[in-house]
N, C-alpha and C positions, 0 to 999 in steps of 0.2 A: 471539740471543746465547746461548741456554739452550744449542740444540741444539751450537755449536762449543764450548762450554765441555762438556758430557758426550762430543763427541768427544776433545777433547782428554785427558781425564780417562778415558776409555775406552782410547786410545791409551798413554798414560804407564802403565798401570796393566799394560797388556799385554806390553809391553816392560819393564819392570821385573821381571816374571815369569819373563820368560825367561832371568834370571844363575843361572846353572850356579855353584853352591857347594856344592864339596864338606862343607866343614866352617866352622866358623865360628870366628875366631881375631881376640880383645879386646883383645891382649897385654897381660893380667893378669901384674903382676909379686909379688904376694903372696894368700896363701887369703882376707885381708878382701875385697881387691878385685874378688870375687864377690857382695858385698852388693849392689845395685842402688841409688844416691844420684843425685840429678840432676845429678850430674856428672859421674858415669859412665855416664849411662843417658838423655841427653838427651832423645833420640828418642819414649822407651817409659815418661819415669819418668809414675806415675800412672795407668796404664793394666793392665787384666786380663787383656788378651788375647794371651799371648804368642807364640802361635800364629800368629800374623796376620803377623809379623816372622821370629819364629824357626822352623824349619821342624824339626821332630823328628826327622825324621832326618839331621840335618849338626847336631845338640847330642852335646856328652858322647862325643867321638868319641879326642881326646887330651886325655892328663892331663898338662895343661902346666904343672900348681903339684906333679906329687907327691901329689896329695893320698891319704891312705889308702884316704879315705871317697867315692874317683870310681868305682870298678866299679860302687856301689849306684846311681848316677845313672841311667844310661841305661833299666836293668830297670824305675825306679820311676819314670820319666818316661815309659814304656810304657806302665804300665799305669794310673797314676793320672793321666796328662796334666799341663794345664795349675796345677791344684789342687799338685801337687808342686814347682811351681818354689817358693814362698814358704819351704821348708825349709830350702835353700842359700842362696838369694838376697835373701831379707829379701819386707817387706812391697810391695816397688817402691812406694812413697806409697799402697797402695791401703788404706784400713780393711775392714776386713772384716765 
């Protein structure tokens, strides 16, 4: 039973890999709606690793709210990684 259930979890996990995303698109209709709350963020709320999900290079590609403060994203998402998402996006339930 082990070995079809790690097949199968080896299989879903390889194909899931494979979606071609360009960019990644929330449809956020206002600058709050960046905060990360478990209701916008079902998936991922409470968890650290945003990497695992969101892939760094299809983030901060268009600035779909206008925001002033988007050019700084993507440079400081470079270089500091995952540690920089909490500046925009709130604590995502994690303590710190």
């Amino acid at each position: 039973m082990m070995k079809i259930a790690f097949v199968v979890l080896l299989f879903l996990t390889a194909t899931g890999c494979q979606v071609s995303r360009q960019t990644e698109d929330y449809k956020l209709r206002t600058i709050s709606d960046i905060t990360l709350t478990p209701t916008n963020h079902q998936h991922g709320y409470a968890r650290r690793e945003c990497f695992l999900c969101h892939n760094p290079a299809n983030i901060h590609l268009n600035n779909r709210l206008n925001s002033p403060l988007f050019d700084l994203a993507k440079p400081l998402v470079d270089q500091s990684g995952e540690t920089s998402c909490a500046g925009c996006h709130g604590s995502n339930g994690v303590s710190q």
